[in-house]
Biopython code that builds the backbone (N, CA, C, O; Angstrom):
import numpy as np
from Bio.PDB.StructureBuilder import StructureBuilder

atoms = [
    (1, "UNK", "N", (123.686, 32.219, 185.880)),
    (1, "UNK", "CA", (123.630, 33.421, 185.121)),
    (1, "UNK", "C", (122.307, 33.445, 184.359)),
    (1, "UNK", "O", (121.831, 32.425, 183.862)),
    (2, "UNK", "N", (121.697, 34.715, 184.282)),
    (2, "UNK", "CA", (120.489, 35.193, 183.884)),
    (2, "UNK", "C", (120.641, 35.155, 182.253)),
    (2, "UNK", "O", (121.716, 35.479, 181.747)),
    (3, "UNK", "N", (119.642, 34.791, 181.531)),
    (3, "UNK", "CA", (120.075, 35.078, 179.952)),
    (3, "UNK", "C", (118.669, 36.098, 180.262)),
    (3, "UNK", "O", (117.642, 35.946, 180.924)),
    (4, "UNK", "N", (119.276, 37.296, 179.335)),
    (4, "UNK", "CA", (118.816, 38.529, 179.040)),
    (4, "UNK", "C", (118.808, 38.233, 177.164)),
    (4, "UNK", "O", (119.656, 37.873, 176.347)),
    (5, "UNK", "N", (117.551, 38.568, 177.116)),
    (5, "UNK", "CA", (117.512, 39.140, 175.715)),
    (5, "UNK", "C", (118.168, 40.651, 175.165)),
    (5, "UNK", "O", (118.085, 41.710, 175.787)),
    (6, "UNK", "N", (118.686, 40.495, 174.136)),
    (6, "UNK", "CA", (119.473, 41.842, 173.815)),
    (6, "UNK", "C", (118.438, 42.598, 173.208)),
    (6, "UNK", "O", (118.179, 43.658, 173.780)),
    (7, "UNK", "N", (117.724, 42.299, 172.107)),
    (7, "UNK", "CA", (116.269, 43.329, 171.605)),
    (7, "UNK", "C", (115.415, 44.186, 172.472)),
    (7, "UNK", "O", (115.347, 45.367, 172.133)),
    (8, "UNK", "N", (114.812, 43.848, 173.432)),
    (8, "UNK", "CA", (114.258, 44.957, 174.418)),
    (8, "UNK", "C", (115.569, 46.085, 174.597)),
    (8, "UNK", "O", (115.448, 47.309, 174.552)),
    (9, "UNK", "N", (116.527, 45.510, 174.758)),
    (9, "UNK", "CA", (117.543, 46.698, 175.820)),
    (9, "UNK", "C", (118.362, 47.362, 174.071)),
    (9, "UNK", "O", (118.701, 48.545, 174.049)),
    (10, "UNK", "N", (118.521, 46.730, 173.141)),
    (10, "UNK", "CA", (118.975, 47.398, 172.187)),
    (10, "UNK", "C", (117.933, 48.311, 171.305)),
    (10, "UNK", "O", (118.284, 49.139, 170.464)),
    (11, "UNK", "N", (116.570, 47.992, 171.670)),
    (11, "UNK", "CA", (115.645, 48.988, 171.172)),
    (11, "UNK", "C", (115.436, 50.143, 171.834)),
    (11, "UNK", "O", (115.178, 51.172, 171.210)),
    (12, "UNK", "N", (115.538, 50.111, 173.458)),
    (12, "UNK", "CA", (115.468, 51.001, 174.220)),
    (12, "UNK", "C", (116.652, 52.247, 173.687)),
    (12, "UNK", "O", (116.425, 53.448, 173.548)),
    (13, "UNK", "N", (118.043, 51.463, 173.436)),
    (13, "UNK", "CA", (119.131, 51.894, 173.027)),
    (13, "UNK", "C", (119.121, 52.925, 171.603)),
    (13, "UNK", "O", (119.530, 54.041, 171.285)),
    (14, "UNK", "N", (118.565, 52.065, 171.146)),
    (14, "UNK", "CA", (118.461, 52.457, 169.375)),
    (14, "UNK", "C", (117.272, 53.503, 169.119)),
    (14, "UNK", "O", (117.416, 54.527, 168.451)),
    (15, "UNK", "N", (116.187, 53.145, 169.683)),
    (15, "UNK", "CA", (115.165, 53.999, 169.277)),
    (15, "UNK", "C", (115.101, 55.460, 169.469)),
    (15, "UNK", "O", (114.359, 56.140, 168.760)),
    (16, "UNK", "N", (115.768, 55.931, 170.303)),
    (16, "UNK", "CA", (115.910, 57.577, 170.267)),
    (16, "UNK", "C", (117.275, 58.145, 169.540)),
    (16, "UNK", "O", (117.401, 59.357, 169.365)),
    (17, "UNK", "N", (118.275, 57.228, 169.132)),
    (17, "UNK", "CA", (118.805, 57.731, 168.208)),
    (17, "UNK", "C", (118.678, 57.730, 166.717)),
    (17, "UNK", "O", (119.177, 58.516, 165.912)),
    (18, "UNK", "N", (117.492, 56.124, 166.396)),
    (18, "UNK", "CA", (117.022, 56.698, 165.615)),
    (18, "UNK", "C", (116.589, 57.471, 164.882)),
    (18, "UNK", "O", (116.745, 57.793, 163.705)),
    (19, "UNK", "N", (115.452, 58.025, 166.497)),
    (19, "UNK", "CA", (114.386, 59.369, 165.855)),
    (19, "UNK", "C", (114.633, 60.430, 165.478)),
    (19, "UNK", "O", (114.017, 61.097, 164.647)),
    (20, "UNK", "N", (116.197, 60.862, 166.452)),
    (20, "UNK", "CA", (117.217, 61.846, 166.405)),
    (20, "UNK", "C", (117.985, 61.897, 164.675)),
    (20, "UNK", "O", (118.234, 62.968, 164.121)),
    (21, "UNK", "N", (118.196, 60.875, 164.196)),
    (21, "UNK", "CA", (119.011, 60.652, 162.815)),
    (21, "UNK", "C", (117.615, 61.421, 161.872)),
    (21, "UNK", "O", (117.686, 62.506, 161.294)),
    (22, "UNK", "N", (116.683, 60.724, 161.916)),
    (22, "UNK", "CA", (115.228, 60.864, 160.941)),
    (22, "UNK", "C", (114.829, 62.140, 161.298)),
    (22, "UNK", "O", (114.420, 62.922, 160.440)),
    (23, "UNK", "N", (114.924, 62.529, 162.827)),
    (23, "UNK", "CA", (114.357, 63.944, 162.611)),
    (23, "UNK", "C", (115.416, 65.177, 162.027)),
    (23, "UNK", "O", (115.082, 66.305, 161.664)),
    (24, "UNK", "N", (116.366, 64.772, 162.049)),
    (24, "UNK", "CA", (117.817, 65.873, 161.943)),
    (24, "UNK", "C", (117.459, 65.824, 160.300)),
    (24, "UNK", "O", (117.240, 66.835, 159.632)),
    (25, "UNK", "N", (117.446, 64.770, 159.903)),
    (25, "UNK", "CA", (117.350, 64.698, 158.468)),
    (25, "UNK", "C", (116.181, 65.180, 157.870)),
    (25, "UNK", "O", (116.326, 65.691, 156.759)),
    (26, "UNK", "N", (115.053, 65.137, 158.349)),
    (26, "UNK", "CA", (113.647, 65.867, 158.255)),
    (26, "UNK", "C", (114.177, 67.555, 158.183)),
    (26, "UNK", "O", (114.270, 68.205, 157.141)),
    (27, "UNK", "N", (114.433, 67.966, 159.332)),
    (27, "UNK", "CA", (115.009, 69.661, 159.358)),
    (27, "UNK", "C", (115.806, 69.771, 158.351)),
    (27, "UNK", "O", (115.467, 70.751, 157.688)),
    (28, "UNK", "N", (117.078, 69.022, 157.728)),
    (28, "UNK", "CA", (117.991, 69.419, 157.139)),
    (28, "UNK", "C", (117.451, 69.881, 155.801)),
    (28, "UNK", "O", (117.529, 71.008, 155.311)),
    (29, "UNK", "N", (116.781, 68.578, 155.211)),
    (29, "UNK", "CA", (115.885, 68.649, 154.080)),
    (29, "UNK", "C", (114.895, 69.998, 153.951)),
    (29, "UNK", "O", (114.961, 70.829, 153.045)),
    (30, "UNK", "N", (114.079, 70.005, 154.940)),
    (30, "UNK", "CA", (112.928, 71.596, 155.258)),
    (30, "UNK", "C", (114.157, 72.431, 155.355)),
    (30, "UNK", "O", (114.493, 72.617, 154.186)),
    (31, "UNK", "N", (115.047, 73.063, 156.186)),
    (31, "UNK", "CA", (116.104, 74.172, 155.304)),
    (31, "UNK", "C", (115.981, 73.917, 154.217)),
    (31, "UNK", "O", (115.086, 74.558, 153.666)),
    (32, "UNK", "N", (116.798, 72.844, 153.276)),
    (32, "UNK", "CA", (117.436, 72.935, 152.108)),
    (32, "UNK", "C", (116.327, 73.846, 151.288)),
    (32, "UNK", "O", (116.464, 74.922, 150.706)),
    (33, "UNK", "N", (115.123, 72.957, 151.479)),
    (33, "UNK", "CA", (113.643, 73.272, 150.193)),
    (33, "UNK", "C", (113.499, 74.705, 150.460)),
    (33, "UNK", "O", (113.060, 75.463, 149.595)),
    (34, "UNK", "N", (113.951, 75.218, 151.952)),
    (34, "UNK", "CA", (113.453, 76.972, 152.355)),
    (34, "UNK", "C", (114.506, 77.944, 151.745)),
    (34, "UNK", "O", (114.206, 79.106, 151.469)),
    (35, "UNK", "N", (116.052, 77.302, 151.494)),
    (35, "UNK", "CA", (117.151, 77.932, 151.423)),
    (35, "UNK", "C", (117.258, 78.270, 149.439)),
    (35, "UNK", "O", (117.644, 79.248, 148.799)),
    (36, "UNK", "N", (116.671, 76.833, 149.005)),
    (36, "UNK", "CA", (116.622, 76.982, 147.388)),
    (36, "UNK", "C", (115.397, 77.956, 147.321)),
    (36, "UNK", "O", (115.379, 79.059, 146.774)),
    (37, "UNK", "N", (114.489, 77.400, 147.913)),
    (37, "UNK", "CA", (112.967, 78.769, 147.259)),
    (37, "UNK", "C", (113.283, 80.122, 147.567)),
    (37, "UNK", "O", (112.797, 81.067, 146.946)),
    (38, "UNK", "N", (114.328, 80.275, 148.799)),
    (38, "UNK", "CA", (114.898, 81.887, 148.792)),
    (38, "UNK", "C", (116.047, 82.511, 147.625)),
    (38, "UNK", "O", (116.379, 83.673, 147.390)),
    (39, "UNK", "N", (116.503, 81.163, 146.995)),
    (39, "UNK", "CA", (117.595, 81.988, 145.933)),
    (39, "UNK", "C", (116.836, 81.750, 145.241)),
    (39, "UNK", "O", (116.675, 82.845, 144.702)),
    (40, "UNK", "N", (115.751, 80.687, 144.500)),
    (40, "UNK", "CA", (114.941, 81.095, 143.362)),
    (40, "UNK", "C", (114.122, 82.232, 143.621)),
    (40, "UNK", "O", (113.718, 82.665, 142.541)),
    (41, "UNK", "N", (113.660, 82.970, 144.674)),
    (41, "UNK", "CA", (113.090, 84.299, 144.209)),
    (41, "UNK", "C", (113.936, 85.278, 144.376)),
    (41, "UNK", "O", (113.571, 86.431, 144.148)),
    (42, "UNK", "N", (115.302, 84.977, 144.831)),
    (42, "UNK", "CA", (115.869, 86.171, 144.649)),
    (42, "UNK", "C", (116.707, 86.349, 143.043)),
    (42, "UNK", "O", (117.323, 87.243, 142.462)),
    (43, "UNK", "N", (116.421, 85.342, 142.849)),
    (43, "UNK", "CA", (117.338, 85.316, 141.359)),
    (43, "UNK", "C", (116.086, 86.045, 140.615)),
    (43, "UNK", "O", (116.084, 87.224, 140.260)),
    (44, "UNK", "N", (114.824, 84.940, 140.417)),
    (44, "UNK", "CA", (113.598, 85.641, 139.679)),
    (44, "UNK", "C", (113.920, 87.666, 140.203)),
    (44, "UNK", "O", (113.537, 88.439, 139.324)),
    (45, "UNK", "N", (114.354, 88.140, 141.089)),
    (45, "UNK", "CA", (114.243, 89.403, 141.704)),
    (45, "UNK", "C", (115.690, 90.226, 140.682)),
    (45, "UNK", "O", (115.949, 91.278, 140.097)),
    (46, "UNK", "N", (116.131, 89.248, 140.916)),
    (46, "UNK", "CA", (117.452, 89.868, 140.091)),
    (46, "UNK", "C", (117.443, 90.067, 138.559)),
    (46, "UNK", "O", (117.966, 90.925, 137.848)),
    (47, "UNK", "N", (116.483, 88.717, 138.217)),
    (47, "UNK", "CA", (116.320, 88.689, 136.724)),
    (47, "UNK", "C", (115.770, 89.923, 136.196)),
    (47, "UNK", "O", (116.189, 90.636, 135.284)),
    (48, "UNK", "N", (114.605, 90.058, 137.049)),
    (48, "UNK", "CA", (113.603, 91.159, 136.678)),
    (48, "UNK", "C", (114.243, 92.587, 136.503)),
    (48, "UNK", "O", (113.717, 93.340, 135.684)),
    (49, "UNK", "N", (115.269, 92.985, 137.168)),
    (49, "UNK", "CA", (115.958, 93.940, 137.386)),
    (49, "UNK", "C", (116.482, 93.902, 136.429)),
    (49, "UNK", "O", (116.413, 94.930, 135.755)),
    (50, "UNK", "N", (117.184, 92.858, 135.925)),
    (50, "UNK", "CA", (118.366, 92.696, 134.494)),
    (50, "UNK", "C", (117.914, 93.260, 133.328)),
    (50, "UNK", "O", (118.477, 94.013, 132.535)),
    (51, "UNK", "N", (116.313, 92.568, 133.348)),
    (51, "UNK", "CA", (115.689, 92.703, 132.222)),
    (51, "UNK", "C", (115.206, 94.653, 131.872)),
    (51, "UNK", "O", (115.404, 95.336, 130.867)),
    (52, "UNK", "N", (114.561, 94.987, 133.162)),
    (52, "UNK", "CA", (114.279, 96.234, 133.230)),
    (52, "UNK", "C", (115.600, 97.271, 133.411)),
    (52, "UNK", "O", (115.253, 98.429, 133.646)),
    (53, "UNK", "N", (116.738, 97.096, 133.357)),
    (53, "UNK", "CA", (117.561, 97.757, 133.301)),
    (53, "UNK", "C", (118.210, 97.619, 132.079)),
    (53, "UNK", "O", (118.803, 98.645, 131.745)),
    (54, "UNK", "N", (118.288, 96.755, 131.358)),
    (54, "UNK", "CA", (118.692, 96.071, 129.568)),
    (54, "UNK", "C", (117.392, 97.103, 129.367)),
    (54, "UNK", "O", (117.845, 98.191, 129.010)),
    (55, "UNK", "N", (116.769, 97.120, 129.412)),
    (55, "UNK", "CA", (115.250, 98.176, 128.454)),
    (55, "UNK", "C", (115.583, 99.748, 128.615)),
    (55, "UNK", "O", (115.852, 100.581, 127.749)),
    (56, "UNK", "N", (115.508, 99.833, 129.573)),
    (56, "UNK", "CA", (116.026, 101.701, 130.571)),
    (56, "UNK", "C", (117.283, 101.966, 129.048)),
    (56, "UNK", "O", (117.096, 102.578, 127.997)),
    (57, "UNK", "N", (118.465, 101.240, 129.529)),
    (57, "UNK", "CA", (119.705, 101.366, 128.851)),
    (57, "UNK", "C", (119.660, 101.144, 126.664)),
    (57, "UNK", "O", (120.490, 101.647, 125.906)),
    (58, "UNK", "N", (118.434, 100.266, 126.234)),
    (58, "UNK", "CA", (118.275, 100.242, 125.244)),
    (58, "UNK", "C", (118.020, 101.855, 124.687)),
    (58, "UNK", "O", (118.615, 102.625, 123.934)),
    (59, "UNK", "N", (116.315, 101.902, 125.826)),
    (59, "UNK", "CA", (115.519, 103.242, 125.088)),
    (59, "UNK", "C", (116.706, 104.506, 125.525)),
    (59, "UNK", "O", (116.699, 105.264, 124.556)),
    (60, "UNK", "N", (117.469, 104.912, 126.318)),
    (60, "UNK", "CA", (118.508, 105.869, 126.534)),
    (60, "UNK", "C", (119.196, 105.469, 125.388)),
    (60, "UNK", "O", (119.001, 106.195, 124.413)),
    (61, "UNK", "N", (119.953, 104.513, 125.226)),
    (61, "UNK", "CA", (120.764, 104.886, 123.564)),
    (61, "UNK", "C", (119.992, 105.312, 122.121)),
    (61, "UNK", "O", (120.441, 106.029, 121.226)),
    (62, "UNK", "N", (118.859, 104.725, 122.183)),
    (62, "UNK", "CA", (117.500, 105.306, 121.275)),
    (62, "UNK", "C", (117.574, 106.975, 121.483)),
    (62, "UNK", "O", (117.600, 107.799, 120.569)),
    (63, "UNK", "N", (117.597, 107.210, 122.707)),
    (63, "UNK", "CA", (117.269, 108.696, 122.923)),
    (63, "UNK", "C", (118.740, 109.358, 122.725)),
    (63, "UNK", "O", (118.613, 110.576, 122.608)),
    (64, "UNK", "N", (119.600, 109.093, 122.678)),
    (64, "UNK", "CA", (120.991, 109.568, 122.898)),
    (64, "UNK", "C", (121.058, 109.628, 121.037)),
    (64, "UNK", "O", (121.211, 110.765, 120.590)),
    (65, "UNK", "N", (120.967, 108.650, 120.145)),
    (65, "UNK", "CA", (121.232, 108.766, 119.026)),
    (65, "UNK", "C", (120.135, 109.586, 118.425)),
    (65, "UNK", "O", (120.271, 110.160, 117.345)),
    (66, "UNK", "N", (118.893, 109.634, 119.247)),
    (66, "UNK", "CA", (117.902, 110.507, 117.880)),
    (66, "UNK", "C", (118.388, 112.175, 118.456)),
    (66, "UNK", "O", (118.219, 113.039, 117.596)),
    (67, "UNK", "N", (118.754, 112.491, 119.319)),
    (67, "UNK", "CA", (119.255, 113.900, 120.240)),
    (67, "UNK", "C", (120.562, 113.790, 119.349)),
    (67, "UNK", "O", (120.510, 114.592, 118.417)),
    (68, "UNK", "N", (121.666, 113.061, 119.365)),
    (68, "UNK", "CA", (122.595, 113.837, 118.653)),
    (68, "UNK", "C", (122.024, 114.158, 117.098)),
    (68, "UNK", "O", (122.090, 115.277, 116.589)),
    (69, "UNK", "N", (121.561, 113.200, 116.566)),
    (69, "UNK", "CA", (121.160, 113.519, 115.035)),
    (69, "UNK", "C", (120.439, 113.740, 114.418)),
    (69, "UNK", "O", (120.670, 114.325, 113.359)),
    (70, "UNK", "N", (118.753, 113.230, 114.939)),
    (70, "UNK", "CA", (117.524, 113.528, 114.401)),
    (70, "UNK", "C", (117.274, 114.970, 114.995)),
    (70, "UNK", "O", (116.740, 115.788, 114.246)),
    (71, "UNK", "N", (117.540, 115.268, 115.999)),
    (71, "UNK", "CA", (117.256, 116.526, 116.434)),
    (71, "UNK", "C", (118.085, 117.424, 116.059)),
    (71, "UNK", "O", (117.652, 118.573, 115.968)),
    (72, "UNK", "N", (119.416, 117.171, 115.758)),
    (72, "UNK", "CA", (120.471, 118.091, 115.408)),
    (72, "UNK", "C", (120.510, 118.450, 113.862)),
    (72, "UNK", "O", (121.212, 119.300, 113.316)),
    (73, "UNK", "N", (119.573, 117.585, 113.289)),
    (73, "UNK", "CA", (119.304, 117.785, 111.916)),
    (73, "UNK", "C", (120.853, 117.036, 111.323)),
    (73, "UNK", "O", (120.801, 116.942, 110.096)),
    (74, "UNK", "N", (121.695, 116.695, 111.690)),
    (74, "UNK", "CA", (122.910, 115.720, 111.397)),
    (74, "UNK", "C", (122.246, 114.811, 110.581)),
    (74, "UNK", "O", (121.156, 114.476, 111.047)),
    (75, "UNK", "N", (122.621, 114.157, 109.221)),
    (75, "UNK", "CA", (122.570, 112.474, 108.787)),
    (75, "UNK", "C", (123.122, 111.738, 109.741)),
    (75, "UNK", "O", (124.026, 112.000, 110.534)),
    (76, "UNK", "N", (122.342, 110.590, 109.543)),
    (76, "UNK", "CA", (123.073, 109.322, 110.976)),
    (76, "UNK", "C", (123.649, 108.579, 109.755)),
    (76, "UNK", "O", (123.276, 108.355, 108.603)),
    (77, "UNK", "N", (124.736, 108.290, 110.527)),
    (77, "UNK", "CA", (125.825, 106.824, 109.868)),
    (77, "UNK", "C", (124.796, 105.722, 109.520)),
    (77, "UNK", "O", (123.727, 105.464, 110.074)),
    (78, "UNK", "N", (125.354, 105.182, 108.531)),
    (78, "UNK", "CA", (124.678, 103.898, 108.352)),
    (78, "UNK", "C", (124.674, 102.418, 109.775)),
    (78, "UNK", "O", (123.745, 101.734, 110.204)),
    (79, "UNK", "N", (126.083, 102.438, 110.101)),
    (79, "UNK", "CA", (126.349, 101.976, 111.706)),
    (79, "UNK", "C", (125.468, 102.340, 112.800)),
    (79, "UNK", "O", (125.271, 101.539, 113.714)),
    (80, "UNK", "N", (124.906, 103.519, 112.779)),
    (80, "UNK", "CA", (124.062, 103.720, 114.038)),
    (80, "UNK", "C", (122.790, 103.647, 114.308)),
    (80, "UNK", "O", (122.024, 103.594, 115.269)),
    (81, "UNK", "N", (122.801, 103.670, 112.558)),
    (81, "UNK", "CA", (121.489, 103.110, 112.137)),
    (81, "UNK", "C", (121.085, 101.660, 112.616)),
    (81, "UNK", "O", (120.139, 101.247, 113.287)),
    (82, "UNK", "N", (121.978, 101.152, 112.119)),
    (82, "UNK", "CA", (121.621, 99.520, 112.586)),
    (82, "UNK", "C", (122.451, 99.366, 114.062)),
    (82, "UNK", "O", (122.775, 98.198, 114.277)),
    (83, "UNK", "N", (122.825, 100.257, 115.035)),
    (83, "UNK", "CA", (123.085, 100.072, 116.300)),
    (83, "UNK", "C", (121.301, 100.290, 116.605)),
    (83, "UNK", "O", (120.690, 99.585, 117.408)),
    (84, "UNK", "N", (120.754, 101.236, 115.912)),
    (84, "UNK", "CA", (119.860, 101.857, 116.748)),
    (84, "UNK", "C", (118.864, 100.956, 116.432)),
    (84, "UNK", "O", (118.009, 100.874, 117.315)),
    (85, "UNK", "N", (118.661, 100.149, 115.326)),
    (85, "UNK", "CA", (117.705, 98.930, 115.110)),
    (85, "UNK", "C", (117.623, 97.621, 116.044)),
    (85, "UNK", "O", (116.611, 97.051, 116.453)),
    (86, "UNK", "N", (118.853, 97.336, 116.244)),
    (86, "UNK", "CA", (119.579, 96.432, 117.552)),
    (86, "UNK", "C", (118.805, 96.829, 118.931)),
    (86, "UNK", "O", (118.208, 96.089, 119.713)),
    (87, "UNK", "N", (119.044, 98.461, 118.981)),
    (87, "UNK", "CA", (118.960, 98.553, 120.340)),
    (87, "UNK", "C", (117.244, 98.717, 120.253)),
    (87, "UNK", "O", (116.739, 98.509, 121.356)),
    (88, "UNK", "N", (116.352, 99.009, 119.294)),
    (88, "UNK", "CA", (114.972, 98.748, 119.092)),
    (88, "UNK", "C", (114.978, 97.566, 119.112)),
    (88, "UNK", "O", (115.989, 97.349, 119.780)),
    (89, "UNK", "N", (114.422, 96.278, 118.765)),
    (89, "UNK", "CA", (115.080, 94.939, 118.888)),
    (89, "UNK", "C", (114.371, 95.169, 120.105)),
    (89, "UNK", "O", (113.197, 95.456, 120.340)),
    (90, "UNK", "N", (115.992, 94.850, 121.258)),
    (90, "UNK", "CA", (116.072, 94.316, 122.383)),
    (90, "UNK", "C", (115.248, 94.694, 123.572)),
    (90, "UNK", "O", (114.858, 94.081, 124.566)),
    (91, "UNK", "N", (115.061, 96.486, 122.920)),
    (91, "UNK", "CA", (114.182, 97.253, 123.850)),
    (91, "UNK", "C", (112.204, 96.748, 123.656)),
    (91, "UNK", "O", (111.397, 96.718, 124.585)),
    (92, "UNK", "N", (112.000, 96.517, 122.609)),
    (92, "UNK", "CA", (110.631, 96.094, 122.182)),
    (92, "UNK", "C", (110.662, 94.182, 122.674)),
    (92, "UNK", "O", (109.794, 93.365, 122.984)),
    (93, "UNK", "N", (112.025, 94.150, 122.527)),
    (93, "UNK", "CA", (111.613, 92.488, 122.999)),
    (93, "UNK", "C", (111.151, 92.206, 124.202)),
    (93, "UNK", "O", (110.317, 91.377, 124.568)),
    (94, "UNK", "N", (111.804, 93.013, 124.800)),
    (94, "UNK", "CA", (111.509, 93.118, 126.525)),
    (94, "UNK", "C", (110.348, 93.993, 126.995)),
    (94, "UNK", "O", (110.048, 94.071, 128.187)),
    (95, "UNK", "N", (109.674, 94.679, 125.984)),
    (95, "UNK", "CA", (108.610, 94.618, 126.372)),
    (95, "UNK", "C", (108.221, 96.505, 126.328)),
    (95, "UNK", "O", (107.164, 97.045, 126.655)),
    (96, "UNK", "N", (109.449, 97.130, 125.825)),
    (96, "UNK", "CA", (109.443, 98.668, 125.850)),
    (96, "UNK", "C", (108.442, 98.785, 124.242)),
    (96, "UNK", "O", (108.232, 97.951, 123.362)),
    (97, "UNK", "N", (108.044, 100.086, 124.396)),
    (97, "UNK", "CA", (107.207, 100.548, 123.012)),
    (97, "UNK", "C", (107.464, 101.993, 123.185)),
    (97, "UNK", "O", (108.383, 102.540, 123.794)),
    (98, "UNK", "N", (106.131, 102.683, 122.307)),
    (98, "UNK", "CA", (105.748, 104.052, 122.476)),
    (98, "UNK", "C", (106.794, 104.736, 121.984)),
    (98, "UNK", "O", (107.023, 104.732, 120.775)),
    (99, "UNK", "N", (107.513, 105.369, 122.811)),
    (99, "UNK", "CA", (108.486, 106.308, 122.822)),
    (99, "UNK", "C", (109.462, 105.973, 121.956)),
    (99, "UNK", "O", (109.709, 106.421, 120.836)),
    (100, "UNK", "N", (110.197, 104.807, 122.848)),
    (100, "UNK", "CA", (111.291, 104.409, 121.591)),
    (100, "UNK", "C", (111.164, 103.797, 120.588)),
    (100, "UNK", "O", (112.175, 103.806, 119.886)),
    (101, "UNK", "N", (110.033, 103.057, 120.071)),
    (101, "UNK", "CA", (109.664, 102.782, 118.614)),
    (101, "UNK", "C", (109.414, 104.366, 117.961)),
    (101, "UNK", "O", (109.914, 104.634, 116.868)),
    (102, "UNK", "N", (108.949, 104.952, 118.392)),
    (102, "UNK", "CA", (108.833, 106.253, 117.847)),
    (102, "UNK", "C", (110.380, 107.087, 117.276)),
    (102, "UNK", "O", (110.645, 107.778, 116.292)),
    (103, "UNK", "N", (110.945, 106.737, 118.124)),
    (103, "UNK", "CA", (112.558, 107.283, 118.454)),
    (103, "UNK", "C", (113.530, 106.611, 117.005)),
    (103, "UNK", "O", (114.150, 107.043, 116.033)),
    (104, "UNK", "N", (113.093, 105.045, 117.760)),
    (104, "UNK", "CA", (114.019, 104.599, 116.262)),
    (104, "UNK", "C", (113.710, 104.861, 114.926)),
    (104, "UNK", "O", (114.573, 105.051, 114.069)),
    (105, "UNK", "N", (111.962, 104.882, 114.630)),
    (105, "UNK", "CA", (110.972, 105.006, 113.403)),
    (105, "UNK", "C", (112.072, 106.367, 112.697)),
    (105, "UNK", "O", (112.770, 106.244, 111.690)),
    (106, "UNK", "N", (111.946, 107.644, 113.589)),
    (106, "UNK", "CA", (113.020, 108.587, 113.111)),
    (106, "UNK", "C", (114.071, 108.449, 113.017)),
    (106, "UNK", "O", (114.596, 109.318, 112.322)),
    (107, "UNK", "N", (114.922, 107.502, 113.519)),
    (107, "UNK", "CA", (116.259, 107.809, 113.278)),
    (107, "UNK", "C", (116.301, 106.872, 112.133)),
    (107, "UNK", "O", (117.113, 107.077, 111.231)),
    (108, "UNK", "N", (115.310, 105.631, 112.084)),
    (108, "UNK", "CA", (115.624, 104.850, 110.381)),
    (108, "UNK", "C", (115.057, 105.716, 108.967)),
    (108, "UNK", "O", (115.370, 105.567, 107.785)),
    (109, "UNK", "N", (114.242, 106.526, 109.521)),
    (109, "UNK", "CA", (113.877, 106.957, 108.496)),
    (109, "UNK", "C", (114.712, 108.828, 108.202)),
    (109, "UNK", "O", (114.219, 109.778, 107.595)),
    (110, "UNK", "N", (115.795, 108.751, 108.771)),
    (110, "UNK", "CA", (116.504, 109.957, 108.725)),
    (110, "UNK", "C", (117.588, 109.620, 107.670)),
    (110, "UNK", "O", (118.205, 108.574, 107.470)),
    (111, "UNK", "N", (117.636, 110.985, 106.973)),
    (111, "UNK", "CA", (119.227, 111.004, 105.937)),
    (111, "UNK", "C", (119.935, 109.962, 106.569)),
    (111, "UNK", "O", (119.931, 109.783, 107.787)),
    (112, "UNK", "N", (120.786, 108.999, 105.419)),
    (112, "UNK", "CA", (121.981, 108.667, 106.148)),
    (112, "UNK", "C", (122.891, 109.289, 105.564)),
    (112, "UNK", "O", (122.752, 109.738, 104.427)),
    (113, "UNK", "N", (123.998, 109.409, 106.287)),
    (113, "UNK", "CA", (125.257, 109.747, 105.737)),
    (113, "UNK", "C", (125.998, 108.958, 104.921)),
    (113, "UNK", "O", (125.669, 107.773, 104.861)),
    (114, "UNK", "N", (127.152, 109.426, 104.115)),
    (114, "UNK", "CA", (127.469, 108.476, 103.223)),
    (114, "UNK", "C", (128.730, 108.294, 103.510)),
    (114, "UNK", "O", (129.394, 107.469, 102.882)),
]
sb = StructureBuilder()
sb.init_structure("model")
sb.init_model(0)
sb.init_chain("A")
sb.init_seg("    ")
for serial, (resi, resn, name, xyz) in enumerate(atoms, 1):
    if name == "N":
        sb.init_residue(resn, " ", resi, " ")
    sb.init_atom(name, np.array(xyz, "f"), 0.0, 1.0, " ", f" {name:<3s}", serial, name[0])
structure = sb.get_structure()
């Protein structure tokens, strides 16, 4: 009987399933890194939206409270007063001006009611 070394014939054996394990794992990894950088910009996409729709919805209640009362010549509540300071706030934090600083400037500086 022939003695055969097992290393030549178990490398022959081993080495393409190796490459097969290392490369599967190479791809799996390249998805993963492609699959996270697509929900981090879709989140960044979503954020942006959040933020610009929180502003839209601030300066509209700005405009909704100076239309019922600054324009209607009405005193504003003391409450809507400081709703409408809130909703200046959040709207200038994010980056709104002009209009609705203008908006709230009148409605803080309007009669309040008592």
């Amino acid at each position: 009987m022939v003695e055969t070394e097992w290393w030549p014939v178990a490398s022959l054996v081993l080495a393409p399933i190796v490459s097969a394990v290392v490369g599967a794992a190479a791809a799996s990894r390249q998805a993963r890194k492609e699959r996270e950088k697509r929900d981090d910009e879709r989140f960044e996409r979503e954020h942006e939206l959040l933020l610009e729709g929180m502003k839209i919805l601030m300066r509209s209640e700005l405009i909704r409270i100076h239309a019922d009362y600054v324009q209607a010549g009405k005193p504003v509540p003391i409450d809507l007063k400081e709703q409408a300071e809130q909703s200046h706030d959040v709207y200038a934090g994010l980056g709104g001006n002009g209009t609705g600083t203008h908006l709230w400037q009148e409605i803080r500086d309007a009669k309040a009611s008592e």
